[in-house]
N, C-alpha and C positions, 0 to 999 in steps of 0.2 A: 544467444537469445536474451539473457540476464541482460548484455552491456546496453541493446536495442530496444528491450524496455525503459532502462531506469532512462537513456535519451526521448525517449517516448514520453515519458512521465515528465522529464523536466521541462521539454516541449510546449506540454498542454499546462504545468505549474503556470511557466511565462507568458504565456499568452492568456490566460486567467487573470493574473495580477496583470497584464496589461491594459486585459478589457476591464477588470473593474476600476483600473488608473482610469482609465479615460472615459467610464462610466461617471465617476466622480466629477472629475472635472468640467463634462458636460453638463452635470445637474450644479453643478455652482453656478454654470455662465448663466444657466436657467436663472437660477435665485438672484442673481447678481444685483445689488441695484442701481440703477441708472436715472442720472438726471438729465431729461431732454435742455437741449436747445436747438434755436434754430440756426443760429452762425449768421455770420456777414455774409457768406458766400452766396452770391446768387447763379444762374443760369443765364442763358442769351434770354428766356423772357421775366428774369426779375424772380425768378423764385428761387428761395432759398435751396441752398443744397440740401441741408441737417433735413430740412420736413422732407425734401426728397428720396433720402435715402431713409429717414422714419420709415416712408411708406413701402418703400421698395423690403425693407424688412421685417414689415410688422403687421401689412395688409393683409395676410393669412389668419391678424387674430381681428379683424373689424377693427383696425386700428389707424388712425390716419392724421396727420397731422399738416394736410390738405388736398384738395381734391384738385386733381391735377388735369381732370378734362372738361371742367366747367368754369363763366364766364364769371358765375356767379360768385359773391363774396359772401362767407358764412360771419355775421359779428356777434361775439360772444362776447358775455358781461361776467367776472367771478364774484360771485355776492358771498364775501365772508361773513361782512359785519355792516349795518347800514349807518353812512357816515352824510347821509342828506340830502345827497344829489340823484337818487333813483328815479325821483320826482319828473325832476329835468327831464334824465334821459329817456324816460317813460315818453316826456311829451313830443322831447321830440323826434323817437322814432316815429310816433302816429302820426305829426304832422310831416313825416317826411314815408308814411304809408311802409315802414321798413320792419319787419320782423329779426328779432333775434333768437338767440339762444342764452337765458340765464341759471349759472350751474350752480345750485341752490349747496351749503353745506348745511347742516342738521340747527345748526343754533339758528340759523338766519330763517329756516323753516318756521318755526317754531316760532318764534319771537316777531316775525314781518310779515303777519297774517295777511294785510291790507295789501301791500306791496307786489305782493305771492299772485294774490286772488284776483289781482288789475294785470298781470303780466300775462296770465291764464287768459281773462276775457279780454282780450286784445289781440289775440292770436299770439304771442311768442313762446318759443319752445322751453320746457323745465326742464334743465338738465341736476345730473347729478355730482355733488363734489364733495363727496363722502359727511358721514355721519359728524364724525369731530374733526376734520380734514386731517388726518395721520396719511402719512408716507402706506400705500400701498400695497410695496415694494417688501415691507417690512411687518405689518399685521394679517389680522382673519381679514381679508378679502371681503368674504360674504358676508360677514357682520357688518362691516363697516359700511358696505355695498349697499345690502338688502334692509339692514335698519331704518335706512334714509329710505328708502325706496318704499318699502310697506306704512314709513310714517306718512311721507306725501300720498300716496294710494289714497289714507284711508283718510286725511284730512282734507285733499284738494280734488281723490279723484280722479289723479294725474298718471300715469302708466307710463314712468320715465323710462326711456331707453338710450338716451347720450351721458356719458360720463367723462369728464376732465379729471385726472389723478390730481391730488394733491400737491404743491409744488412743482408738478410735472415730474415726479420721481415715481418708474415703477420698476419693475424686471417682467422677464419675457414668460417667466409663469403666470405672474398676475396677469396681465395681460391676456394668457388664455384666458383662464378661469376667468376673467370681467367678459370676455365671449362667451363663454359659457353660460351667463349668468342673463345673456341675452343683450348686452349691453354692446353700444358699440362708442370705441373709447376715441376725444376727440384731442389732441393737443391743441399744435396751433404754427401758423406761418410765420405769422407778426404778433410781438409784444415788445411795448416798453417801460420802463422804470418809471409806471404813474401809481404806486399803490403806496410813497412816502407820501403822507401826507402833509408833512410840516416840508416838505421837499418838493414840489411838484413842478415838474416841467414847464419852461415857457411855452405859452397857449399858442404863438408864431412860427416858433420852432419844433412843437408836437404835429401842429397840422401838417408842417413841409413832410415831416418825417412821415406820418402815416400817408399822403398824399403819396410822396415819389417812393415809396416802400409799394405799392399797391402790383397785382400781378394775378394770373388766373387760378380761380379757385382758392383764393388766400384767405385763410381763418385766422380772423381777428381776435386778438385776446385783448382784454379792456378792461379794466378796474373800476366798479361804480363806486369807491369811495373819492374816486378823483376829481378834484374840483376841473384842472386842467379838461379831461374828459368831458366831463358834463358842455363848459364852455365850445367847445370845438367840434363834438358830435356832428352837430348840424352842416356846418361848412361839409367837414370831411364826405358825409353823405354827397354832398352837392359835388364836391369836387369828381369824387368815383364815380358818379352819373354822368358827368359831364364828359368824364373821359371811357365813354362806353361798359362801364360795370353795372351788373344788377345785385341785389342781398335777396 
């Protein structure tokens, strides 16, 4: 009886220490942090694989880094710091009748009262891209979150509900919790290296790129500090229309 307890006993020891082994390790994968990309890989219709398999496993927290059964194209602006050109792209989304999404961080709030308050009465959406843009992944969440969120509330009035993480770096906890918080969190399909600005892309060879990158439901990420940007917005519209997309 002795011998069939203490095996009994060491039984249930190991598989205690197993489950809180693999307790552990679960709640790291959780914390973990990750930096999205979208990869080169595409699919038979042009869509990246990385946003595809994003969604495949992130959809359960509102999370999507494109929307994979629409025509339509979502174009998103990061407004960290205003470097001149919002102007532009202000005008010509409206002359080209196109709403976006721009993902406000807390200084550019604060500081680009005018800019903010024309983006509002124009129809395009305010998103949110944290208070001092910090990794996610790695601070309070809700602070970061909800600071931004109750400053524009109570200055513009705006009841944001899309958010871009910071650098595109979160872990799969924050990600609840930015559900939780009511938020639904957007990465992105397409982005390219336009936010050097002493660096900025040929205006010939940005267009081809966003042009022949184009695909269903693909969210655009775009930098308004880019002079390149600003310059080729308009075509690029034209072109996406031209080949059956709507924004």
């Amino acid at each position: 009886m002795k011998k069939t307890l203490a095996i009994i006993l060491t039984s249930c020891i190991l598989a205690t220490n197993f489950n809180i082994a693999l307790n552990a390790e679960q709640s790291a994968n959780l914390t973990a942090v990750i930096g999205y990309g979208q990869g080169k890989n595409t699919d038979s219709l042009n869509r990246p694989t990385g946003a595809l398999d994003f969604n495949a496993q992130y959809s359960k927290y509102n999370s999507y880094a494109l929307n994979e059964n629409d025509n339509r194209i979502i174009l998103t602006f990061d407004q960290g710091y205003e470097n001149g050109y919002t102007t532009k792209i202000l005008d010509t989304l409206k002359e080209k009748n196109v709403k976006a999404i721009f993902f406000l961080t807390g200084d550019y709030a604060e500081k680009e009262t005018a800019l903010v308050e024309r983006m509002i009465a124009e129809g395009h959406i305010i998103g949110n891209h944290g208070m001092k843009h910090l990794s996610l992944a790695t601070c309070d969440v809700e602070e970061e979150i909800m600071s931004l969120h109750q400053f524009v509330l109570e200055k513009y009035g705006v009841d944001m509900n899309f958010l871009r993480p910071p650098c595109g770096e979160y872990s799969e906890e924050c990600l609840e919790k930015i559900k939780d918080l009511g938020y639904t969190t957007l990465l992105w399909s397409f982005a390219h290296v336009d936010w050097l600005v002493d660096k900025q892309p040929d205006k010939a060879k940005a267009l081809a790129n966003l042009t022949e990158s184009l695909h269903q439901g693909a969210i655009y990420l775009l930098h308004s500090v880019s002079s390149t940007n600003a310059e080729i917005l308009g075509d690029f519209i034209d072109n996406a229309k031209s080949k059956g997309y709507s924004f």
